[in-house]
C-alpha positions, 0 to 999 in steps of 0.5 A: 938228530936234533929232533931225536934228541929233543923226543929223548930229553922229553922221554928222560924228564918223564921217566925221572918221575917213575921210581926205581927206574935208573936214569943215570946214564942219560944223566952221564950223557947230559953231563958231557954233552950238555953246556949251561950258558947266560948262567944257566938259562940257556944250554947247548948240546954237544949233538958231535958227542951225543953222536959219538956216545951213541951206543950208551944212547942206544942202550939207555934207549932200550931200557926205556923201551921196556918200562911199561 
């Protein structure tokens, strides 16, 4: 799980730079599952949560999928 959620970090980072394409529910997810700690030099994901949110995943997932 951990190493899908690292591929989809990657795939969210690279697609943020593509125009038009809406990453605004991988940013929801980021939001919820994602913890900032030392004041913002390390995180912590919520990998229960990302599980549990896994059809927005998935979905979100899809879309990616289609962008050329």
């Amino acid at each position: 799980m951990k190493r899908f959620l690292i591929t989809v970090f990657s795939m969210g980072f690279m697609l943020s730079a593509r125009a038009g394409f809406d990453n605004s529910a991988w940013d929801g997810l980021l939001k919820k599952n994602v913890i900032e700690l030392k004041g913002g030099q390390a995180s912590q994901v919520n990998y229960a949560g990302m599980q549990r949110d896994h059809a927005i995943l998935k979905t979100y997932l899809n879309a990616t999928s289609k962008v050329s």
